[in-house]
N, C-alpha and C positions, 0 to 999 in steps of 0.2 A: 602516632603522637608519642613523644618523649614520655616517661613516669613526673618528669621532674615538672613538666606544665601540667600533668594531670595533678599533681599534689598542689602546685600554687595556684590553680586555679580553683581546686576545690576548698584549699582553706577559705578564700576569698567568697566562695561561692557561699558558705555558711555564715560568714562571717556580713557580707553585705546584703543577703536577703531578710535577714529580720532587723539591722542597723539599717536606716531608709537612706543609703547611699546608691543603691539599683544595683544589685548581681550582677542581671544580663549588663547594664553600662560597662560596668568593670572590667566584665569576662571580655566585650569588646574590643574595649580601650586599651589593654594591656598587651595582650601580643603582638599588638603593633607598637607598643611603645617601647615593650623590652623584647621582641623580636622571637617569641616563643613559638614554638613549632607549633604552632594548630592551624587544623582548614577550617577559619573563619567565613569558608560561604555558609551561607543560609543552612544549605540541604546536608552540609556534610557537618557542618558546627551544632544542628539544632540538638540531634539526638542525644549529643554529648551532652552539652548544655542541660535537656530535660533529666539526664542519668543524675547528673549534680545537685536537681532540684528533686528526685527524687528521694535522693538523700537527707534532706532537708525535713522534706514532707515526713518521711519516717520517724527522724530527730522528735516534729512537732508531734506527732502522733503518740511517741510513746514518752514522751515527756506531759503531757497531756490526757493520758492513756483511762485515767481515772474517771475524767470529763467525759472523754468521749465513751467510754462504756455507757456513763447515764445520759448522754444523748441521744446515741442509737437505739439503748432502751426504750427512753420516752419518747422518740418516734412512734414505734411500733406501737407502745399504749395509745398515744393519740390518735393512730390508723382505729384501733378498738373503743376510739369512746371516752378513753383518760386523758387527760389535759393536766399535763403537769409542767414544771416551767422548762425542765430540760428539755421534753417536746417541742416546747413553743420556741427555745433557743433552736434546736433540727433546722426549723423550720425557716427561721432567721438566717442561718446560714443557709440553706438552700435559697432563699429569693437572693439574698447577697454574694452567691455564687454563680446563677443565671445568665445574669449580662456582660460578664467574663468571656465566660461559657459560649456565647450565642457570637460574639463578637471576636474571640479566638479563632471559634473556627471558622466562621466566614472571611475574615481578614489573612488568614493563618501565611499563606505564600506570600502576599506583598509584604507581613511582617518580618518574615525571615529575611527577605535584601536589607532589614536593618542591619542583621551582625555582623557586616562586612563593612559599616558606616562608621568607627572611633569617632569622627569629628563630629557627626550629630549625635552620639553618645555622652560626650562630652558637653556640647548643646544643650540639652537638655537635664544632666545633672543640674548646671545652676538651674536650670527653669525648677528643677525640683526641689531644691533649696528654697527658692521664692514659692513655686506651693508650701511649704512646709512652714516658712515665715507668716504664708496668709492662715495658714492653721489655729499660728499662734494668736494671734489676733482675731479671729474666729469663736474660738475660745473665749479669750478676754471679754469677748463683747456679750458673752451669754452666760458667762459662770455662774451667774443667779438663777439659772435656769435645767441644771444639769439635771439628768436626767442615771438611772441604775439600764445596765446592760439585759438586766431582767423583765425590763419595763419600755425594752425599745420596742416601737412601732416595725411592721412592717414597712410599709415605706419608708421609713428612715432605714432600715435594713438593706431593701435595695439599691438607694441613692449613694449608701458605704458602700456596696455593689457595684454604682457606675463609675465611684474612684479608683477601684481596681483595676479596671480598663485601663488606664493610663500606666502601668506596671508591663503591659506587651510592649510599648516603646521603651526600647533600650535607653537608660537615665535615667525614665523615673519609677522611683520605687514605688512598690509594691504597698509595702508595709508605712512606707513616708505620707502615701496616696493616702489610704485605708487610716490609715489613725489621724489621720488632716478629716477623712471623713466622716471620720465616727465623733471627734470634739465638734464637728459643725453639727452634727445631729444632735449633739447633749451630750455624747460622752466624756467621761475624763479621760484624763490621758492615761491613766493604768490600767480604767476599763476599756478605751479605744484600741489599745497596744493588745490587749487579751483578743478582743473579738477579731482582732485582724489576725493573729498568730492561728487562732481556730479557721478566720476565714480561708488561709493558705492552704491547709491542708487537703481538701476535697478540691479545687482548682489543677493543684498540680499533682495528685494522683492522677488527678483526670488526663492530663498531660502525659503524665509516664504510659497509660495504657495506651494511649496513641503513637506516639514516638519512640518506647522502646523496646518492641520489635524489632525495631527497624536495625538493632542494635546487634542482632541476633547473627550465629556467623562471623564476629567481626566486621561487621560493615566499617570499612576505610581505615579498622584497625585502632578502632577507638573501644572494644569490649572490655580489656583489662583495663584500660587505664579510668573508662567512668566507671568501671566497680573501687577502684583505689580513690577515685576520684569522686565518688559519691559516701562512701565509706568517711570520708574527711571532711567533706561538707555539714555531714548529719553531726559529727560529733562537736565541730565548730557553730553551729545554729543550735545546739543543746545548751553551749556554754552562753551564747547570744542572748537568748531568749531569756535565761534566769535571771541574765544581768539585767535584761534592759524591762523586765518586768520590775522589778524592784528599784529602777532609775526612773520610772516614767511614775513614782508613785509620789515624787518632791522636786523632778525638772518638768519642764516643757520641749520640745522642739526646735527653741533657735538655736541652742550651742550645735546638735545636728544638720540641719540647715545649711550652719553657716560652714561646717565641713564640705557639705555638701557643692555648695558655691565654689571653695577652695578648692577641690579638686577636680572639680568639671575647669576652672581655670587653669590651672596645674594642666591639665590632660589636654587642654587646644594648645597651649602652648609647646608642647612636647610631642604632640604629633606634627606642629609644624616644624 
C-alpha cells in the first residue's frame, strides 16, 4: 500500500470515528471512488483497518486518561467491597461492551465481505443519518425526563450496548448509533457523546489484540503504512473528540445527520 492512502485514510479514520459519519463506511467507499491503492477484501483490508482504529482507541485513551485511571481503580475497589460511582461507571461500560463483543466475534468473516461492498457502504450512511434523525426526536420526546450518566441503569447501559452493534456494518457509525442510544435511554447529548467515546475504547482494543498480529512480518505489506496510518488517526480523533465534546453541549444531531445523508448520496452516485 502506498504511504499516500495510508495517510488519507488515517486522517479520515480519526476524523469519521468519533464524527457519526462511520469510518469503516468511508475507508470503504473511498478507494473506489478515488482509486486508492488498497486491498479492500475483507482478510487483507481488515487488519489495516483495525491498526487505524487502534490508533484512535489510544487517542481516546489518553485523552481520557484521568477517567480512566478512576475507573480501573474503582473496579478493583468494588471487586473488594467499595462501591463507588467510577466502579459502578466500569461496570456500565463492561455490560455496554458485551453484545458488541459477542456479536463481533460470531459474525466476524461474514462481516468482513462488507469492506469490499462501497455501495451498501454508502446504503447505509443515509440509513445512518435517518438513525441519527430518529435520535433527535427521541430526545425531544423525553427531555423532561433526562436522566445523569452516573445514575444510568444497567440495562439501559446495555441496550447503548446493542446500538453499537450496528457500527460492524460498514455506514453506520458507531459513535451516531451509541449517542442515538444513550439520548433514548435519558441521556443528553454531551453526556451520550461522553459515555460512547469511553464506550469505544475497550471494543476496539479488544479488536486490536485480535487482528494485529496478524500484522506482524508485514502481512501484504501494510506494517509501515498502519503505523503512519494509525499514528494520524489517533491525533485526528484527539482533535475530534474535544471538538465535538463541547458541540454536543448546545447542538443535537440533525446538522450531522443530515451530512450524513449527503454523503452516503454523494457516494452512490459516484460509485456509479
Amino acid at each position: 500500500m502506498p504511504l499516500f492512502s495510508a495517510v488519507i485514510l488515517g486522517l479520515i479514520q480519526g476524523f469519521a470515528e468519533l464524527f457519526p459519519f462511520s469510518s469503516l463506511g468511508l475507508l470503504v467507499i473511498l478507494p473506489h471512488v478515488v482509486h486508492l491503492q488498497v486491498p479492500t477484501q475483507g482478510s487483507k483490508y481488515l487488519p489495516f483497518l483495525v491498526a487505524l482504529h487502534a490508533g484512535t482507541a489510544i487517542a481516546l485513551l489518553l485523552l481520557f486518561r484521568r477517567e480512566w485511571a478512576g475507573i480501573i481503580r474503582g473496579w478493583f475497589l468494588w471487586l473488594k467491597g467499595q462501591h463507588t460511582d467510577e466502579g459502578r461507571l466500569a461496570w456500565l461500560l463492561i455490560w455496554g461492551t458485551i453484545p458488541t463483543g459477542i456479536v463481533g466475534l460470531v459474525l466476524k468473516h461474514p462481516l468482513a465481505h462488507l469492506f469490499s461492498q462501497p455501495l451498501l457502504a454508502a446504503i447505509f450512511l443515509i440509513v445512518n443519518g435517518v438513525i441519527m434523525f430518529g435520535g433527535d426526536r427521541w430526545y425531544a420526546a423525553q427531555h423532561a425526563h433526562t436522566t445523569r450518566l452516573a445514575r444510568l441503569s444497567v440495562p439501559k447501559a446495555i441496550r447503548i450496548g446493542l446500538f453499537q452493534i450496528l457500527a460492524l456494518i460498514p455506514g453506520l457509525s458507531r459513535s451516531g448509533s451509541t449517542i442515538t442510544g444513550g439520548v433514548g435511554q435519558g441521556l443528553s447529548f454531551e453526556e451520550a457523546a461522553h459515555f460512547s467515546f469511553l464506550l469505544a475504547t475497550p471494543i476496539i482494543l479488544a479488536a486490536s489484540v485480535l487482528e494485529l498480529p496478524k500484522l506482524h512480518g508485514g502481512l501484504h505489506g501494510l506494517l509501515v503504512p498502519s503505523l503512519i496510518g494509525g499514528v494520524l488517526a489517533g491525533i485526528t480523533a484527539w482533535i475530534s473528540a474535544k471538538f465535538l465534546l463541547r458541540y454536543f453541549r448546545v447542538h443535537n444531531l440533525s446538522r450531522l445527520a443530515a451530512i450524513s445523508v449527503a454523503v452516503g448520496v454523494i457516494g452512490i452516485i459516484l460509485i456509479h
